[in-house]
C-alpha positions, 0 to 999 in steps of 0.5 A: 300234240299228245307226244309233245305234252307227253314228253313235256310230262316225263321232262318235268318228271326227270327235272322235278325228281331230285328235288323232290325226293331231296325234300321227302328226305329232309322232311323224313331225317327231321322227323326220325330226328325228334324220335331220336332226341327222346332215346339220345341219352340211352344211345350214349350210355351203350356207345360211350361204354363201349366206343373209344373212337367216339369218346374222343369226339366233340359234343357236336360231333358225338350227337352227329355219331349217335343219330347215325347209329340211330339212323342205321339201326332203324333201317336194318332187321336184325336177326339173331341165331343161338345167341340171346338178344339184347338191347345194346346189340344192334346199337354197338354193330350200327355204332361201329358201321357208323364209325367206319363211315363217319367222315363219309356222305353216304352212311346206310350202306343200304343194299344191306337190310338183314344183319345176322348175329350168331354165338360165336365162330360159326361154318359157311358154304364149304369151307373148313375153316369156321368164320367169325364174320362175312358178307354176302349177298344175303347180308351182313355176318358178325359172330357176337363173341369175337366182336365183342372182343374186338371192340373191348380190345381183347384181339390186338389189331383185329376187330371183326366188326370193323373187318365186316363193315369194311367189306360192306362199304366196298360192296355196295360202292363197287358190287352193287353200286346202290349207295356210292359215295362220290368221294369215296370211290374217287379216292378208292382208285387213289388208295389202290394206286399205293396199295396194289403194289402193296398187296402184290409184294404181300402176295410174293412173299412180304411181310408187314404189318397187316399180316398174312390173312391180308394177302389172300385177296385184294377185298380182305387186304383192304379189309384188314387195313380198315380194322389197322386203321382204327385198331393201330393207327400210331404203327400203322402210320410209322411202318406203311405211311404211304398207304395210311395216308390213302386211308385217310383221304379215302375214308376222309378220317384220321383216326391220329388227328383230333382237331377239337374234337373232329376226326373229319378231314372234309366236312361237308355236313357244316355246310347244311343249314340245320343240325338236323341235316347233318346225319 
């Protein structure tokens, strides 16, 4: 008998979890939603200065942006080495995080909790060569300087924020799997059906678009096309149309595709019930 109710215990458990913990997240994204509310303006004073990805969105869909770059910093720890912090720092990293996975359920990329932000170029492990960003499992990496001048544009074709992300969304999809995105990884196997054969004719000797760096190993290929994407999408869809469009579907965005003022391809959040839910 005690089996018997024991068994029946653990099945409710197992029944009653998700939607439970489905509530609790509500309840929580509701309640960070009215601290957001009260900062909204300050957020898109920072990220409307320096965002150009989020200037050509709607109203609805900025305010969408911004509680996600809320929602993301707030769960990170930020930490700061030769390089004096300020306020619009860990806002513009989130900003950026955000803009990569925008048209994407899972956002957090939440195996990552420390988020590293030095001076400028910096070494690491026994490589020669300096780094201006990586990703491990320590954390996330970003050198202040190059990414500040990725996002004002002074680096054609290279933003080593978008780079950094890139690998981050691929790491807790594929390395850890903590945050997968159904849609995301469905589509992944999609894009390496266009971009294997890709990075194979790279790694014989081809040139493209994506540059050299590109063909060192698949992670920073598909790294390199995350930054191509949002940097040089007009070039970007003229020279390698095929794998733009694998960008598309697998990032379910289209950075050339401005329909009132969504990026979106599939929105799933417009079927929730609240604008609450649709961080």
């Amino acid at each position: 008998m005690e089996i018997v109710i024991i068994s029946a215990l653990v099945l409710a458990i197992l029944t009653l979890h998700k939607p439970i913990a489905y509530l609790f997240h509500q309840l929580y994204v509701r309640h960070q939603y009215r601290h957001f509310l009260a900062k909204e303006t300050f957020y898109h004073a920072i990220v409307s200065r320096y965002v150009k990805y989020y200037n050509r969105l709607g109203l609805e869909e900025q305010r969408k942006f911004l509680f996600r770059t809320y929602l993301f910093k707030n769960a990170k720890h930020f930490h700061y080495i030769e390089v004096e912090e300020s306020a619009e720092m860990p806002i513009l990293i989130s900003a950026v995080a955000v803009q990569l996975s925008f048209g994407l359920e899972k956002f957090m990329l939440n195996y990552f909790d420390d988020i590293f932000v030095l001076r400028d170029d910096y070494h690491y492990g026994f490589y020669s060569r300096p780094f201006m960003g990586h990703v491990d499992q320590t954390g996330i990496y970003l050198s202040w300087d190059n990414f500040m001048k990725g996002l004002c544009g002074q680096t054609p074709n290279c933003n080593v924020g978008l780079h950094e992300m890139g690998h981050a969304l691929a790491y807790v999809n594929f390395i850890t799997q903590t945050e997968e995105d159904k849609h995301f990884k469905k589509e992944f196997l999609n894009f390496s059906k266009v971009a294997r054969p890709i990075f194979k004719s790279m790694q014989d000797g081809y040139k493209n678009l994506l540059g050299d760096y590109a063909s060192t190993n698949y992670h920073e290929f598909w790294a390199v096309a995350v930054e191509l994407f949002f940097e040089n999408p007009v070039r970007f869809k003229h020279d390698l149309p095929e794998l733009y469009e694998s960008m598309v579907r697998v990032l379910n965005q289209d950075p050339l595709n401005y329909s009132n003022g969504k990026v979106i391809l599939i929105n799933r959040s417009s079927q929730k019930k609240t604008a609450i839910t649709k961080a």
